[in-house]
N, C-alpha and C positions, 0 to 999 in steps of 0.2 A: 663537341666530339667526345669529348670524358664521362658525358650524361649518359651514349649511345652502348657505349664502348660494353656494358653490363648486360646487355638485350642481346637475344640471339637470330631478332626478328625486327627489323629495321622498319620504319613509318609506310614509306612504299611497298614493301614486301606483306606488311600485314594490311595495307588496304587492298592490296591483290590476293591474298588468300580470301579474305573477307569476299570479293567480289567473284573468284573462284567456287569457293563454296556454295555461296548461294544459286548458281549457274547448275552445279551437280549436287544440291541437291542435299548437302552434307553437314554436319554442322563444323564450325571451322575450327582451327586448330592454332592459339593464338599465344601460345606460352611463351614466357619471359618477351613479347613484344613492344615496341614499342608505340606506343597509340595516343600519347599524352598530346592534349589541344585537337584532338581527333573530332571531327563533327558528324555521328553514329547516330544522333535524330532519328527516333523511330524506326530505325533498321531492325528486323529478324540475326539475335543473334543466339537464339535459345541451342540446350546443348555445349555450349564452344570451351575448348578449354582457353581459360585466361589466366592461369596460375601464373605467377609472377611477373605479369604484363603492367606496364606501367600507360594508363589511363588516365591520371593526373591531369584537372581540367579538360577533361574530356567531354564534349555535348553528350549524352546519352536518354535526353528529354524522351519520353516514353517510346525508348529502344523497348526489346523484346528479348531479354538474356534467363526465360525459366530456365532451370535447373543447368545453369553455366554453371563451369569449376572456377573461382575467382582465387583459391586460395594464395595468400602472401599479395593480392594486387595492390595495385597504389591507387586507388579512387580518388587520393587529395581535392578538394575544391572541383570535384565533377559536377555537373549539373544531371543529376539520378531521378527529377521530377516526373512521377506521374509514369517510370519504368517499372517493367515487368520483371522481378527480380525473386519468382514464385519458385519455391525450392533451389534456389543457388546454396552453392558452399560458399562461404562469406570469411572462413577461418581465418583466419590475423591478418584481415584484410586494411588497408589503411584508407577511412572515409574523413578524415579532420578536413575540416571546412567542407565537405561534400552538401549537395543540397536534398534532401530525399520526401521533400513534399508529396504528400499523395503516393509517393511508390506503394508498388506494391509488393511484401515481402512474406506472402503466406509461405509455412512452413522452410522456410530460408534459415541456412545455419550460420549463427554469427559469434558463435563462442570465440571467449576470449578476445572480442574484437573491438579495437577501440573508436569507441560514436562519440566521443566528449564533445559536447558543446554542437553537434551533428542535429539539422532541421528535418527531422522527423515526424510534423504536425500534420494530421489524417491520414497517414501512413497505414497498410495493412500489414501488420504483423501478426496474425492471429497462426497460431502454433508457433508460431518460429522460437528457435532457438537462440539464447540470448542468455546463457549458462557465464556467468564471471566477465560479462561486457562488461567496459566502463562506460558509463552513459551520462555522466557527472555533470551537469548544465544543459543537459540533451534536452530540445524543443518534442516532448510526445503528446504534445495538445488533440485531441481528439481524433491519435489513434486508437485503433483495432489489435488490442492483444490480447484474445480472447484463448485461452488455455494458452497461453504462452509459455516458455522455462525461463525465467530471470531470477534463477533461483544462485544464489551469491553473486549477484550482475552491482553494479556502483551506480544511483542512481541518484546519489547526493542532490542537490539543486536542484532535479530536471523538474520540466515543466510538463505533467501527467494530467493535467485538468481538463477533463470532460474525458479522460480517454476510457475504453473501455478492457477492463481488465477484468470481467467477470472469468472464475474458474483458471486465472492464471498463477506458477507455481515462483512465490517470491520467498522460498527460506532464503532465510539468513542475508536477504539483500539491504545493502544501504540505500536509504530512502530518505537519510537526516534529511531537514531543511528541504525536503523537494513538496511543489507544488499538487496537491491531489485532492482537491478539491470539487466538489462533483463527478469524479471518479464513480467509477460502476467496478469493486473488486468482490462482487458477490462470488460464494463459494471459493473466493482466491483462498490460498495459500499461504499466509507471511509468516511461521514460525522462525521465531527468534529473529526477524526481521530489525533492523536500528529506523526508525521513525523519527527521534529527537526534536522536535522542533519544526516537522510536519505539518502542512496546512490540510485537512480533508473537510472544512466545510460543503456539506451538503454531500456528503459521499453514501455510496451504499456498499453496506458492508455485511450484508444480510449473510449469516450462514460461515462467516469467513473464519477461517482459523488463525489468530492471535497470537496464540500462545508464547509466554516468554517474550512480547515483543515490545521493544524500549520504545514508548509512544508519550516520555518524560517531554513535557512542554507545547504538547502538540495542540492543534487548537480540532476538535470534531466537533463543532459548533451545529445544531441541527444535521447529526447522522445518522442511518439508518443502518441500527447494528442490532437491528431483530435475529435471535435463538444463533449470538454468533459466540466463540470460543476465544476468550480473554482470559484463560487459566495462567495465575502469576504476571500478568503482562504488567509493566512497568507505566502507569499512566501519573505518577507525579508531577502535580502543578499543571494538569493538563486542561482544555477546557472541552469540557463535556456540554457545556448549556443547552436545553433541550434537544440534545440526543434522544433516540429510542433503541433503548437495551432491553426490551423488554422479551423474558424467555434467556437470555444469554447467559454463561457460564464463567462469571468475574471468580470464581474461586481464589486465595489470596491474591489476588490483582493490587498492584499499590497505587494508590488512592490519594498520598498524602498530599493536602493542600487543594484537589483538583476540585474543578467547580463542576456541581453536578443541576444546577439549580434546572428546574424545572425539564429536571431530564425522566424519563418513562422506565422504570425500573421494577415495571412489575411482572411478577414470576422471575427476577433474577436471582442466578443462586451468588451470593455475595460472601459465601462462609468463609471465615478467618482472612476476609480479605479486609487490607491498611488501608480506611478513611479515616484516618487524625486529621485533625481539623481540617475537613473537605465542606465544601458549602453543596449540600441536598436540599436547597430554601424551595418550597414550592413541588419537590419530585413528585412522582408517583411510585411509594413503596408498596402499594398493593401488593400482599402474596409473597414478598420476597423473602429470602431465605439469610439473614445477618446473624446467622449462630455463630459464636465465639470471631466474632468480628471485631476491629479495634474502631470503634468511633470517636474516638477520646476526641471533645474539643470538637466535635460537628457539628454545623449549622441546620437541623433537620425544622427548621419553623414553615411551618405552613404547607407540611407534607402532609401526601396520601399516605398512613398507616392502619391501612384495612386487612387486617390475619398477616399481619405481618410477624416474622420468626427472629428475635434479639436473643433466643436460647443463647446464654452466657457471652453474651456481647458484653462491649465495655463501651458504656455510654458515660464516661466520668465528663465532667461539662459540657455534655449534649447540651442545646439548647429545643423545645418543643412546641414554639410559642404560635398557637393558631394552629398545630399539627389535629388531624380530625385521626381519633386512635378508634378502631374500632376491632377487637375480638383477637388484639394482638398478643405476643406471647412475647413476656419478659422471665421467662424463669433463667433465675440465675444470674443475671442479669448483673453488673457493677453499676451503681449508680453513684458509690463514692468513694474513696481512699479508706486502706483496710476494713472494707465491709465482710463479715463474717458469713457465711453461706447463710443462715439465720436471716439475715434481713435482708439477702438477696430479692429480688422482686421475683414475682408469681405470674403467672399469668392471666393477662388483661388487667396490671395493676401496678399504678407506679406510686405505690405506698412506701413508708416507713421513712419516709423525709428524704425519699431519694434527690427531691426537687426543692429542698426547702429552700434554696440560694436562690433557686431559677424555675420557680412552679409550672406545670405543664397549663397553659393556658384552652388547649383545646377541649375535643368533646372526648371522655374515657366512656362508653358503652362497657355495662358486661353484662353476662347471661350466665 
């Protein structure tokens, strides 16, 4: 009785409006209600207002609620599978433990709303609104959120693998430690995103903008991050291994430690970007642009350096062993501790004992 006592619309009263409405014809009118353990199976209930109705285990298995007003409702442990929830107001709606498989939530507003730990997997959210959600453990396996806004949304842990996020807007969202691996975030959005510890093997990232974005430890193991925007972005200790960066815009991106080995890096502009001892074993530096770059201590053996640009880079214990150099340009170039501009390197020419410790073992081409 103390549960009820809050509602201004009792269990029988809102199964009869319900039953009402749909007799004439109307959408029904279900505010502060109560409807919790309600069996709603497939029911038309698009339209209805359900602002602060409590639904709590409620059946709503592919009900029909587009553009319902849900604001403040209590969804707890509903069963939301495979419902019609297409432009609903979702605002400080409470879904913990809800189950929302396959719903479908195109442009539905869910700001500020809390989905922690909420099964979300093939779900349509493509536009919707999802501005400062918690989504912290959230199941998004091989949803549709395709121009979505999860832009400052918490998405720590969750599971995004295979989802697609092409053209979706993630500034500044947490992403530490969440699963995105085969992810599709082409054209997305992530400035100044937190990544940390991020899994996106096999993701595409074609086109996406970076920038500023802490992707320190993150594993992008075979990515596709063709002409995308990585300006300053924070990828220390990260694993890049055969990645395709190629065309991309690493402008001082930090670099230090990360592995790049047999990663595609040609035409990238990499100027004044921190590779201190980063492993490039085997890359492809065709083309790329490493002017006044910090390489100190990089493992470049067995890279493509075809017109490749080291203009005043710092290659102090490069290693180049098996590198095929051909028509590159070291002007300027540091090859060792207080080197005087004088015996800076020239280009296409790694003379003056730059290498006497650690000789360049490949082919030097010049013209």
């Amino acid at each position: 009785m103390m549960a009820q006592t809050n509602f201004t619309m009792t269990r029988d009263q809102a199964l009869r409006e319900i039953q009402e409405s749909q007799r004439a014809e109307r959408v029904p009118i279900l505010e502060n209600a109560d409807l919790s353990r309600a069996n709603l199976q497939g029911i038309d209930l698009s339209g209805g207002n359900f602002s602060g109705a409590n639904l709590s285990e409620a059946n709503l298995y592919r009900a029909y609620l587009c553009g319902a007003y849900l604001r403040h409702a209590d969804l707890s442990k509903a069963n939301l599978n495979q419902a019609n929830l297409n432009r609903t107001i979702l605002i400080g709606v409470n879904l913990i433990g809800a189950s929302l498989g396959g719903t479908y939530l195109q442009l539905a507003d869910l700001r500020t709303t809390d989905l922690c730990g909420v099964n979300l997997s093939g779900a349509d959210l493509n536009g919707a609104f999802l501005i400062e959600t918690n989504l912290m453990g959230a199941d998004l396996s091989k949803a549709d959120l395709i121009e979505a806004d999860l832009s400052k949304a918490n998405l720590s842990g969750a599971n995004l693998s295979e989802a697609d996020l092409s053209g979706a807007n993630l500034k500044n969202a947490l992403l530490s430690k969440a699963d995105l691996s085969n992810v599709n975030l082409a054209g997305a959005d992530l400035t100044g995103a937190n990544l940390y510890k991020a899994t996106l093997i096999g993701a595409n990232l074609a086109g996406a903008n970076l920038s500023n974005v802490n992707l320190g430890g993150a594993n992008l193991v075979n990515t596709y991050i063709y002409n995308a925007v990585l300006h300053g972005t924070n990828m220390v200790e990260a694993n890049l291994a055969e990645a395709r960066l190629s065309r991309s815009d690493l402008r001082q991106a930090y670099l230090f430690k990360a592995s790049l080995a047999r990663t595609d890096l040609s035409r990238a502009d990499m100027r004044r970007a921190n590779l201190v001892s980063a492993d490039l074993s085997q890359a492809n530096l065709s083309k790329a642009d490493f002017s006044q770059a910090n390489l100190r201590g990089a493992n470049l053996n067995g890279t493509n350096v075809r017109a490749t640009n080291f203009t005043y880079a710092n290659l102090l214990e490069v290693t180049f062993q098996g590198a095929m150099i051909t028509n590159a340009s070291f002007v300027g170039a540091i090859f060792q501790e207080n080197q005087s501009n004088h015996s800076r390197g020239n280009r296409n020419t790694l003379s003056n004992g730059a290498f006497s410790s650690d000789p360049v073992m490949g082919r030097l081409d010049r013209f």
